[in-house]
C-alpha positions as CSV (number, residue, x, y, z in Angstrom):
1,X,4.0,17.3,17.5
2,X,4.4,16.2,14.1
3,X,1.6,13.8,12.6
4,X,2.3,10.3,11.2
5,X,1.6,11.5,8.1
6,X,4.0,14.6,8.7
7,X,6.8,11.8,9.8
8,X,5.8,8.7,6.9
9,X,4.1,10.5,4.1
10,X,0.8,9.7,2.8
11,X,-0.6,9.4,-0.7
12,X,-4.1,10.5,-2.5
13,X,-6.4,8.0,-4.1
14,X,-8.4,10.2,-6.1
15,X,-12.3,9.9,-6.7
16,X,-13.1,7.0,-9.5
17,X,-9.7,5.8,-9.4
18,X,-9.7,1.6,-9.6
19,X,-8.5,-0.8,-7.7
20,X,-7.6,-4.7,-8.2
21,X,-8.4,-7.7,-5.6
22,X,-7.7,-11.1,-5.9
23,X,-10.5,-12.6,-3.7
24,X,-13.9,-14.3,-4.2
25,X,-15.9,-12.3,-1.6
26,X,-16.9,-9.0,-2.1
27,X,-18.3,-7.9,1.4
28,X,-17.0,-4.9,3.2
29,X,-15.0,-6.1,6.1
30,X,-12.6,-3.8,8.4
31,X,-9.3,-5.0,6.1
32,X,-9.4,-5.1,2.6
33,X,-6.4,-5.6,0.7
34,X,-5.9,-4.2,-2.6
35,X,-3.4,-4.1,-5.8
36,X,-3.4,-1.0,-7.8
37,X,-3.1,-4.0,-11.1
38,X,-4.9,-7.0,-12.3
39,X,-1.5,-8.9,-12.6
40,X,-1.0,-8.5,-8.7
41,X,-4.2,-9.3,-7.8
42,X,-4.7,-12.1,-9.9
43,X,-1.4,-13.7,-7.9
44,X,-3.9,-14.2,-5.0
45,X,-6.9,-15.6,-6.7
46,X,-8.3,-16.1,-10.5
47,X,-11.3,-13.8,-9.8
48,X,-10.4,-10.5,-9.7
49,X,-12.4,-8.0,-8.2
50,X,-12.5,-4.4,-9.5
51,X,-13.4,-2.1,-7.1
52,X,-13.5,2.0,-7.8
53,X,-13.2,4.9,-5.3
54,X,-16.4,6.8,-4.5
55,X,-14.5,9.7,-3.0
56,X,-10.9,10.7,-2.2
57,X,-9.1,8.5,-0.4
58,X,-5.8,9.3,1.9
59,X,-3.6,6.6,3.3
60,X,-0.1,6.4,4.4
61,X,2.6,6.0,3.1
62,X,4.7,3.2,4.7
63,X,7.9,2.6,2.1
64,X,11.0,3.5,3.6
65,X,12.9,3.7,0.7
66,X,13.9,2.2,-3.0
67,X,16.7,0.1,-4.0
68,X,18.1,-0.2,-7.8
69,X,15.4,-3.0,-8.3
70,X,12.7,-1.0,-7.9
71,X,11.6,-3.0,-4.5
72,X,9.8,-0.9,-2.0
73,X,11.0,-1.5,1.6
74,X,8.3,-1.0,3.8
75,X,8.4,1.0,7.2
76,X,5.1,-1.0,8.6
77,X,7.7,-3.0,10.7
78,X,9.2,0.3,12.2
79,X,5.4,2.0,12.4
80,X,4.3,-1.0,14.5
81,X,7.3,-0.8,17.1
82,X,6.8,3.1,17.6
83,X,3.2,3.2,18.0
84,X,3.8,0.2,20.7
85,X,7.1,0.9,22.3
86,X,6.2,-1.7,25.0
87,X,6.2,-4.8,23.2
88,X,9.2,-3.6,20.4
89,X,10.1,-6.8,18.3
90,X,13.5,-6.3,15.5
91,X,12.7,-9.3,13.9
92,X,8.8,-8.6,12.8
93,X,8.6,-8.3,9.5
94,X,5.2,-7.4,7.4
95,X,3.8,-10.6,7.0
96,X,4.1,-11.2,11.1
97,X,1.7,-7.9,11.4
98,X,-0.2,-8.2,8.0
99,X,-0.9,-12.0,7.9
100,X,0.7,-14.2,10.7
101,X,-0.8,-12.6,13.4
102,X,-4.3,-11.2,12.9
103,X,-4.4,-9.6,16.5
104,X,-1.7,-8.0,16.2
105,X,-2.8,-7.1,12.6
106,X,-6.1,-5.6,13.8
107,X,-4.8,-4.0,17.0
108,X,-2.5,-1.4,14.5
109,X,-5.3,-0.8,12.5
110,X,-8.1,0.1,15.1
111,X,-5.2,2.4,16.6
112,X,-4.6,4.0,13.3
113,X,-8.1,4.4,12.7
114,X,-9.5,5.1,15.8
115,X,-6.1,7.5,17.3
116,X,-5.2,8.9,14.0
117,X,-8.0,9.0,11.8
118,X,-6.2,7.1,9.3
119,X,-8.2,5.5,6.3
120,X,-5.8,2.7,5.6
121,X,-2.4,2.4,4.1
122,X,0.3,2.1,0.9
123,X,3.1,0.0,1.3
124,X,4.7,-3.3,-0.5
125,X,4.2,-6.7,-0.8
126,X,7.1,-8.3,1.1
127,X,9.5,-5.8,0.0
128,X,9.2,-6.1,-3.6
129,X,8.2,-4.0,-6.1
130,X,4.7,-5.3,-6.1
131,X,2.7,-2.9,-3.9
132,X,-0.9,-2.6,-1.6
133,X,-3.4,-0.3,-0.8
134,X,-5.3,-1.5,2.7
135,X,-8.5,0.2,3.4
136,X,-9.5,-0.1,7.0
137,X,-13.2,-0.1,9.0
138,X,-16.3,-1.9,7.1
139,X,-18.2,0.7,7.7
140,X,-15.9,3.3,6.4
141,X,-15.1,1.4,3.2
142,X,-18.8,1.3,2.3
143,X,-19.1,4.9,1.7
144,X,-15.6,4.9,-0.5
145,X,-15.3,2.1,-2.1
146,X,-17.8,0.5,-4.3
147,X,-17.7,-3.1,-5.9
148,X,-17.9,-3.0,-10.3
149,X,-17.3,-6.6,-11.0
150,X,-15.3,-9.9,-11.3
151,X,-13.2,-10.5,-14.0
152,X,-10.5,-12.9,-15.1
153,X,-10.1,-10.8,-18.4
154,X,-7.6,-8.4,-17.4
155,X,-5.0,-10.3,-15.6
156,X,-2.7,-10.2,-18.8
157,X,-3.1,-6.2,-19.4
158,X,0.2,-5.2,-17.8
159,X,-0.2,-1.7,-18.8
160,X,-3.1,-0.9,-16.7
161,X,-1.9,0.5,-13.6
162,X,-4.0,2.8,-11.3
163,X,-0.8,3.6,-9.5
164,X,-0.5,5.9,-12.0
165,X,-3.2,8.1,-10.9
166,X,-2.3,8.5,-7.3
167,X,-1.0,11.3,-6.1
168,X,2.2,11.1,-3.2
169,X,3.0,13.6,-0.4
170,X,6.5,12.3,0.8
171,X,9.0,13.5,3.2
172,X,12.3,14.6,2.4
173,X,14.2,11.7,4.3
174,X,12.1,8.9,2.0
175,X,14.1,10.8,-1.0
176,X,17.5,11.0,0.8
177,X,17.5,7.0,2.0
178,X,16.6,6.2,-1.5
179,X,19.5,7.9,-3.0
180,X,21.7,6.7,-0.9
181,X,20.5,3.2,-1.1
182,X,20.3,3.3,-5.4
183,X,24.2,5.1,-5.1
184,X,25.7,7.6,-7.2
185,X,26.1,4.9,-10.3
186,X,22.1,5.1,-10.4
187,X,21.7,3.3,-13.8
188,X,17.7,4.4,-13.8
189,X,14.6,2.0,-13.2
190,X,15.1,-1.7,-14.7
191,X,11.7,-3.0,-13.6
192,X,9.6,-3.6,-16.8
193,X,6.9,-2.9,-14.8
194,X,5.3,0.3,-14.3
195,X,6.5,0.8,-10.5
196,X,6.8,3.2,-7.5
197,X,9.9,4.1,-9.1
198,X,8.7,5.0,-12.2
199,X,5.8,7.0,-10.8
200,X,8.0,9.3,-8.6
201,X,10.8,9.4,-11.6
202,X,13.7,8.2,-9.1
């Protein structure tokens, strides 16, 4: 039986790598949302928290593919409906699991935590090209992440960009949908922003 990681992908945050958070409190809790840029962060809040990994990090990967803009479509919809064949919705999208609905929110992730040792995950933000890291279980996230400071300095640095440092373990059909989504007139990555794109050379 092939693992979720097997059947998603999953990507390394390696040790010291930094991550961005627009928020103004800086406890642990058993969801914390993360940017891998100031710029992103900064959209949720003018103090920005910088936060660095205190140990390797894996998470899955939840993008289902890439279109010609660069946006990442996520697969946390289709995750969500697998894992609870019971209740299967079409219409949810992320923000009904990430945001809308906290229950539902924190029902996924104590399953994925608790059922499939999952530290968190890597997806989009609303299937842009903007894109999350979120770091489940309070407990968990004291002994790998540690709080360095607030900051309201960096917003404007759009070349900073831990993405950059991650490393991603994908399957085969993430590479196929994206072809065939871009087409064979793939022009190459117009973001001006350093992207998921970019990073995997798509």
């Amino acid at each position: 039986m092939h693992s979720l990681a097997d059947l998603y992908g999953y990507v390394n945050i390696p040790k010291g790598t930094l991550l961005y958070r627009g928020h103004k409190d800086s406890a642990y809790n058993d969801c914390m949302f993360f940017a891998t840029n100031a710029f992103v962060a900064g959209a949720f809040d003018n103090n920005i928290q910088i936060w660095e990994t205190t140990k390797n990090i894996q998470v899955l990967f939840l993008v289902e593919y890439l279109n010609k803009y660069s946006h990442a479509i996520s697969s946390l919809p289709r995750l969500f409906n697998t894992l609870f064949p019971f209740e299967p919705n079409s219409s949810l999208d992320d923000l009904d699991i990430k945001h809308w609905n906290i229950d539902r929110r924190n029902k996924l992730i104590q399953h994925l935590f608790e059922k499939h040792s999952i530290a968190g995950w890597f997806t989009s933000l609303e299937n842009m090209a903007d894109l999350e890291v979120c770091l489940f279980d309070s407990r968990a996230n004291a002994q790998q992440i540690s709080f360095i400071e607030n900051t309201k300095k960096v917003r404007q640095n759009l070349t900073i960009d831990s993405l950059k440092e991650f490393d991603f373990f994908l399957p085969q059909d993430f590479y196929k949908r994206t072809l065939e989504v871009i087409g064979e007139g793939n022009i190459g990555d117009t973001n001006p922003r350093y992207n998921l794109r970019t990073k995997l050379n798509i």
